[in-house]
N, C-alpha and C positions, 0 to 999 in steps of 0.2 A: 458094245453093250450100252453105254452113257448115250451113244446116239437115239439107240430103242429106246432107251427110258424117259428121254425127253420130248422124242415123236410123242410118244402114250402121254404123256401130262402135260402136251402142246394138245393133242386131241380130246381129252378128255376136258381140259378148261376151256376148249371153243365150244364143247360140246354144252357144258355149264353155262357160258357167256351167253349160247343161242336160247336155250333154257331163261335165261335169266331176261332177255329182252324179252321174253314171251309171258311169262309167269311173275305176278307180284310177290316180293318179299324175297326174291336171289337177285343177287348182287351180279350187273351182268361188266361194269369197268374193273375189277380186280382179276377178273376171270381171264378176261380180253388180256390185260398184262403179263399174266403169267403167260399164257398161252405164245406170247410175242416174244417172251422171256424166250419160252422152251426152243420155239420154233427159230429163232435168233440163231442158235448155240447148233441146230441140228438138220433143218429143213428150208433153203432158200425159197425154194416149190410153196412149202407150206405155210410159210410168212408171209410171202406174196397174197397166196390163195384166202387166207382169212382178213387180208388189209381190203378185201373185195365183197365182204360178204356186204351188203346195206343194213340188215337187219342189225346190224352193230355198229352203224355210221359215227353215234354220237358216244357210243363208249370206243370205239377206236379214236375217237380228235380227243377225249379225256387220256386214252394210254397215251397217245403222242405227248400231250401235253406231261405228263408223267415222264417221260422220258427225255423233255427236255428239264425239265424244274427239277424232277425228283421229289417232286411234292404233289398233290391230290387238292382241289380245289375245298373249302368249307364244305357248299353245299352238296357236294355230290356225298361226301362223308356223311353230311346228318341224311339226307335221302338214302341211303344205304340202311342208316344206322337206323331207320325209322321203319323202314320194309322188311330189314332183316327179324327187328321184334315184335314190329306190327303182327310176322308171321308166325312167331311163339305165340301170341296173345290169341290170333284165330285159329289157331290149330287148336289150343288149348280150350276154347270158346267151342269149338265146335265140334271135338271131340268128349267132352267134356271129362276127361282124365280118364277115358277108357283106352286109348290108344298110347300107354307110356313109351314104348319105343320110339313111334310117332314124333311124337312129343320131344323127348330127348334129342333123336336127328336134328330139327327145324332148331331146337336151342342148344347144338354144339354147334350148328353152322353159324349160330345169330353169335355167339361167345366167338369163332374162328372172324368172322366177320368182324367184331367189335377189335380182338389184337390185332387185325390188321390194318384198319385204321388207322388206332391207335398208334400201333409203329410206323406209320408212312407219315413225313410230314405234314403240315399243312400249308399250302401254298397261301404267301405274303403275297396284298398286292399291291 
């Protein structure tokens, strides 16, 4: 059952990751980590198969880097931290407070996004 559960939230975060290479304001290197996380612990196949995707070339050499330091570079933090509420702000902009659900999703991600940084170190260099 631990094995299912970490295929499904090894899939689902690559699925985010691809998502997030593709679309401004999702974070596509925390995505890529977890997914490396899950796929570690439950799929050799499927570890393999997303260290291959291209479209994540440069958030997968950020998880590597992760996974040696345990730390997160500065700048990929403030770019995150800048996309994630860039996308509160134009949702919010261009919704114009008619869509509150909307609105609330983009800013518990931008808030999930923000602890997560926050708890990851920051890489010294």
């Amino acid at each position: 059952m631990q094995r299912l559960i970490l295929v499904v939230v090894g899939s689902i975060s690559t699925a985010l990751a691809i998502a997030g290479a593709l679309l401004p304001g999702l974070p596509t290197t925390p995505f890529v980590i977890v997914a490396l996380w899950a796929f570690a612990r439950s799929s050799e196949t499927l570890y393999s198969r997303v260290q291959r995707i291209p479209l994540l070339g440069s958030a997968l050499a950020e998880a590597h880097r992760f996974e040696k330091e345990r730390a997160i570079r500065a700048p990929v933090k403030i770019t995150a931290l800048s996309f994630a509420w860039g996308s509160v702000l134009l949702t919010a902009a261009t919704t114009g407070g008619s869509r509150p659900v909307l609105l609330s999703l983009v800013a518990m991600a931008a808030v999930a996004g923000t602890f997560f940084m926050w708890w990851i170190p920051t890489e010294r260099q």
